[in-house]
C-alpha positions in Angstrom: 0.0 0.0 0.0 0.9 3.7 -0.8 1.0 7.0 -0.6 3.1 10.1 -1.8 2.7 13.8 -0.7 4.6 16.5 -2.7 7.6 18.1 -3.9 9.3 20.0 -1.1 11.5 22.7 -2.2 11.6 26.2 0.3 8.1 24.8 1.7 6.2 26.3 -1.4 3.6 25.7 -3.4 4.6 24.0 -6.7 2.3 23.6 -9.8 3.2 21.0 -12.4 3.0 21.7 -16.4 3.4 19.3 -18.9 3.3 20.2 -22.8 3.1 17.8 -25.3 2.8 18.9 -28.7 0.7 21.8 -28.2 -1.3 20.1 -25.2 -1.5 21.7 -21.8 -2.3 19.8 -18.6 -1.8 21.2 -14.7 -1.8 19.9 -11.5 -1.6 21.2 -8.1 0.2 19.8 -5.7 0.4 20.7 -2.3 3.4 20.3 0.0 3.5 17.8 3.3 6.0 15.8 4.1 6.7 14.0 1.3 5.7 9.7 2.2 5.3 6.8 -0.3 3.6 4.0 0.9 4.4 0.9 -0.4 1.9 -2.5 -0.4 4.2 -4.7 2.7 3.6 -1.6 5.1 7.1 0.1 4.7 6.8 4.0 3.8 9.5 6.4 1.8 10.3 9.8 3.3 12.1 11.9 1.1 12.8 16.0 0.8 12.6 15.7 -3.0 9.6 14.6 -5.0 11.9 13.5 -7.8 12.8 10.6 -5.6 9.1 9.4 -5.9 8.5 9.8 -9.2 11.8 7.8 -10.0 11.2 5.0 -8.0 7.5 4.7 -9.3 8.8 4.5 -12.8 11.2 1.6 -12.1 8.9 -0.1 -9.8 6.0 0.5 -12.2 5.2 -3.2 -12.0 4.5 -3.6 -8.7 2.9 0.5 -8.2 -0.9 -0.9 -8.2 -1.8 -0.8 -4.9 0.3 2.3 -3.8 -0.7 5.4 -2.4 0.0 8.9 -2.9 -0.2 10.6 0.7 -2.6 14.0 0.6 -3.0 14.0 -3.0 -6.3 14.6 -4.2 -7.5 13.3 -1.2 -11.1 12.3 -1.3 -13.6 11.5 2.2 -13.0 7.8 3.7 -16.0 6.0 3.6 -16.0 4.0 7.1 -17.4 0.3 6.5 -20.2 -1.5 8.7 -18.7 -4.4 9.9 -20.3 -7.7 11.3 -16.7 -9.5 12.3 -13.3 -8.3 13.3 -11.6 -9.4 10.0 -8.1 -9.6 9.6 -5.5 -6.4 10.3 -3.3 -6.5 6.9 -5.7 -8.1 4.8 -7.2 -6.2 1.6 -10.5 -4.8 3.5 -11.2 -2.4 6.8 -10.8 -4.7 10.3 -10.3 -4.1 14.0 -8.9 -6.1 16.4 -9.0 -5.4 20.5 -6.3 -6.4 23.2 -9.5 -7.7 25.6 -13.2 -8.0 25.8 -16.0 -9.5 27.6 -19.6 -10.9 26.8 -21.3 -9.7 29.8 -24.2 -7.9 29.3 -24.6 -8.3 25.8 -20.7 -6.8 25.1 -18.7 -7.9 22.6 -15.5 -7.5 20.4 -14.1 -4.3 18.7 -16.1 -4.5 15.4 -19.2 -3.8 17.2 -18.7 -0.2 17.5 -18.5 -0.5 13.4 -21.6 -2.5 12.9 -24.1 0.5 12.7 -26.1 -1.0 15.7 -26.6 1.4 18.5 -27.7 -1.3 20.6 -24.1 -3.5 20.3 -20.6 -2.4 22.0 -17.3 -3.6 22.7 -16.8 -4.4 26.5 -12.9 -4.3 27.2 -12.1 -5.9 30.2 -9.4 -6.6 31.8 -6.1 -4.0 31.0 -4.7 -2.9 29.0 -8.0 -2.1 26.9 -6.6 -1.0 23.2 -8.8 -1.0 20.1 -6.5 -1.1 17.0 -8.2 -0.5 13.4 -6.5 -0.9 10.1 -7.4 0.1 6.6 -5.6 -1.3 3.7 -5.0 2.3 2.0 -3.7 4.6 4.2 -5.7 6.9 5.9 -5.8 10.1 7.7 -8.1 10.3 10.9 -8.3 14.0 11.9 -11.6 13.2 14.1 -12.9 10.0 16.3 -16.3 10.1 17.4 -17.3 7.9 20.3 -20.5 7.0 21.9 -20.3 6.2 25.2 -21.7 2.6 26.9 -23.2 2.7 30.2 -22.5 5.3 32.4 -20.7 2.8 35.2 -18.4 1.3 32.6 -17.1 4.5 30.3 -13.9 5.3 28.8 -12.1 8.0 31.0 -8.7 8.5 29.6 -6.7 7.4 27.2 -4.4 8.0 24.1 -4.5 7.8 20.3 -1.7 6.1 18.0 -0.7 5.5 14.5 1.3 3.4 12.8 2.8 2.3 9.2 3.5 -1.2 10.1 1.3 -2.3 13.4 4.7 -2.4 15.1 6.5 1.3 15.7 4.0 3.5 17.2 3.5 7.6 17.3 1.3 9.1 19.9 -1.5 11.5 18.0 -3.1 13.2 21.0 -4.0 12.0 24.6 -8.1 12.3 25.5 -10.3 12.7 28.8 -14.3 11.8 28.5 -16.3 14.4 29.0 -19.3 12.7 29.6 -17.3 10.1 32.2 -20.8 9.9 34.4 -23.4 10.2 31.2 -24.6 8.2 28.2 -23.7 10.6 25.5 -21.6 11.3 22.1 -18.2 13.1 22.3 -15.2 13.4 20.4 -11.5 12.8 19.7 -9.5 15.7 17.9 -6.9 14.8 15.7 -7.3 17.6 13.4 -3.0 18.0 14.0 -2.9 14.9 12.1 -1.9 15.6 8.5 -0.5 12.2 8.0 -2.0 8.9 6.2 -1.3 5.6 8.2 -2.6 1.8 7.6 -3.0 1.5 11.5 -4.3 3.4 14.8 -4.5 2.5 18.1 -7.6 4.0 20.7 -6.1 2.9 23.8 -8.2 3.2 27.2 -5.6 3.8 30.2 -8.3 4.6 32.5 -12.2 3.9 33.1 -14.8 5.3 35.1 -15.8 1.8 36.9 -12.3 1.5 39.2 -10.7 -0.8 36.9 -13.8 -3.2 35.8 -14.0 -1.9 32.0 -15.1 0.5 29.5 -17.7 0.0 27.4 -18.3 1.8 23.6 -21.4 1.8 21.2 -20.0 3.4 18.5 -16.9 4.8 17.0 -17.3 7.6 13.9 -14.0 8.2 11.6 -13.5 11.6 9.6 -10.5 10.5 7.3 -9.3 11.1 3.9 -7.7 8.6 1.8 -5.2 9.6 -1.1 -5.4 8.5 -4.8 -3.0 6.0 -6.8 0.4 6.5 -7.1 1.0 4.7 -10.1 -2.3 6.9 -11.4 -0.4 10.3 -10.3 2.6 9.1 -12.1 0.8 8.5 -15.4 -1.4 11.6 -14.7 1.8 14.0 -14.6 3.9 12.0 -17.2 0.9 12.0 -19.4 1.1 8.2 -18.9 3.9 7.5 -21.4 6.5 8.1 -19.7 8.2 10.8 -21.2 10.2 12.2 -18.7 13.3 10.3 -17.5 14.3 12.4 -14.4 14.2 15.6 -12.8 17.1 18.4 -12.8 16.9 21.2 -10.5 18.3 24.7 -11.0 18.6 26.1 -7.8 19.4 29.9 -10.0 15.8 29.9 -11.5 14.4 27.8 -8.8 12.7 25.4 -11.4 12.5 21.5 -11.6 13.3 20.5 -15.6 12.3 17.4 -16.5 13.6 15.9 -19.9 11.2 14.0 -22.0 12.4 12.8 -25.3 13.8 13.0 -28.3 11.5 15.1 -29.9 12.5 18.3 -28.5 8.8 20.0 -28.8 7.6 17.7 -25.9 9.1 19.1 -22.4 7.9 19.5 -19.1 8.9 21.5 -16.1 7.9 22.5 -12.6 7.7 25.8 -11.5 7.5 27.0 -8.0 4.8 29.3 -7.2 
C-alpha cells in the first residue's frame, strides 16, 4: 500500500506543467512531508519529490496498490462491519487487546456495525482497540459514543502506525461525559499524515478498573489516490520524462522528455 505527498522545495507551493505537442495539462500539488507507501507496510520519506517519481517508474510493475499521501485526497467511507476481519488483509478490520460478553458486550467490530444497541466491553487492561485500513488513511476526528455510564472510557491516548509495530502518539483524551450516556469526540485535526493503522487505547475507566464499554466509534478521514495513477497523470502516462534536474538559479524542476524536442515539461514554484 501507498502514498506520496509532494515536492518540497523552500516549503512552497509548486504547480506541475506538462506540454506535449501543443497540449497543456496542470496539476496542483500541495506540500507535506513528502511519504510513499508501499503494499508490505514500509513507507518512503524523502525531501525531494523527484525521488518518488523515479522510483515509481522503475517499480511501475509492482505500483498498483500504492498510495500517494494528501493527493487529491477524497472522504474515507467507514465500513459497517459484522466481524473483526483480519489487520493487513485487503479490507477495513479491528482487532481489541481484551473484551468481555457480559451484558450483551462484545469484540471491537461492534462499534463499526451501525447498531446502536451492540458495544465492545474491554475488560481486563490494558484495553486497546486497533483499526486498520488497507489504503492509508488520515483520521483527523474519532467520534465515540459512550456505553453505560458505570463502565465509560475516561482517559486514554490515540496512536498510529505504518506497520502495526513502531507506534507515534496522536493526541492523549479525557471523557467528558465520564458519568453520562452521551456522544463526544476525539481531535486529531494535528494529524496531517496517512497511516494503515491506529490504536484508541483506554488507560483509565470510570468503573475502578472493571472496563469501559463503547457503542459506536465515527471516523472523519481522507484517503489519497494511486500513485502509479499520479505518475501517469503527470507523465501523461507515457513516460516521457526520465528524471528531474533542478536549478537552484531559477528555482525550477526541468524534466527531460524525449527526443522530440517539442515535448518538455517542467515544474515551476509558485
Amino acid at each position: 500500500m501507498s502514498n506520496i505527498t509532494s515536492l518540497q522545495i523552500n516549503q512552497k507551493q509548486i504547480q506541475i506543467s506538462s506540454f506535449f505537442l501543443g497540449q497543456t495539462i496542470k496539476s496542483t500539488l500541495p506540500i507535506n512531508s513528502p511519504r510513499l507507501h508501499l503494499k508490505d507496510g514500509s513507507v518512503l520519506s524523502s525531501t525531494n519529490y523527484s525521488d518518488f517519481i523515479e522510483y515509481i517508474k522503475t517499480n511501475k510493475a509492482n505500483m498498483s496498490d500504492c498510495f500517494l499521501e494528501g493527493e487529491d485526497s477524497v472522504p474515507f467511507e467507514q465500513p459497517i462491519l459484522s466481524s473483526n476481519g483480519t489487520l493487513g488483509s485487503d479490507t477495513f478490520a479491528v482487532s481489541q487487546t481484551a473484551y468481555v460478553t457480559d451484558a450483551g458486550g462484545g469484540q471491537a467490530y461492534t462499534c463499526f456495525d451501525n447498531n446502536s444497541n451492540t458495544f465492545w466491553y474491554a475488560w481486563p487492561y490494558p484495553y486497546e482497540l486497533t483499526m486498520y485500513n488497507p489504503q492509508p488513511i488520515c483520521i483527523t476526528n474519532m467520534q465515540i459514543t459512550n456505553g453505560h455510564y458505570t463502565r465509560l472510557p475516561y482517559k486514554g491516548k490515540v496512536f498510529a502506525s505504518d506497520d502495526n509495530k513502531n507506534w507515534t502518539e496522536l493526541t492523549t483524551w479525557t471523557n467528558p461525559n465520564e458519568d453520562t450516556y452521551g456522544v463526544w469526540n476525539i481531535d486529531l485535526s494535528d494529524n496531517t499524515k496517512a497511516y494503515s493503522y491506529y490504536k484508541l487505547s483506554i488507560t483509565q475507566d470510570n468503573a475502578n478498573g472493571n472496563g469501559a464499554q463503547i457503542y459506536n466509534i465515527n471516523l472523519t478521514a481522507t484517503v489519497g489516490v494511486s500513485a502509479l495513477d499520479k505518475y501517469n497523470k503527470i507523465l501523461n502516462k507515457n513516460g516521457y520524462c526520465e528524471k528531474y534536474i533542478y536549478d537552484s538559479e531559477s528555482n525550477t524542476v526541468k524534466l527531460p522528455t524525449s527526443d522530440n524536442k517539442s515535448a518538455y515539461e517542467y515544474v515551476v514554484i509558485k
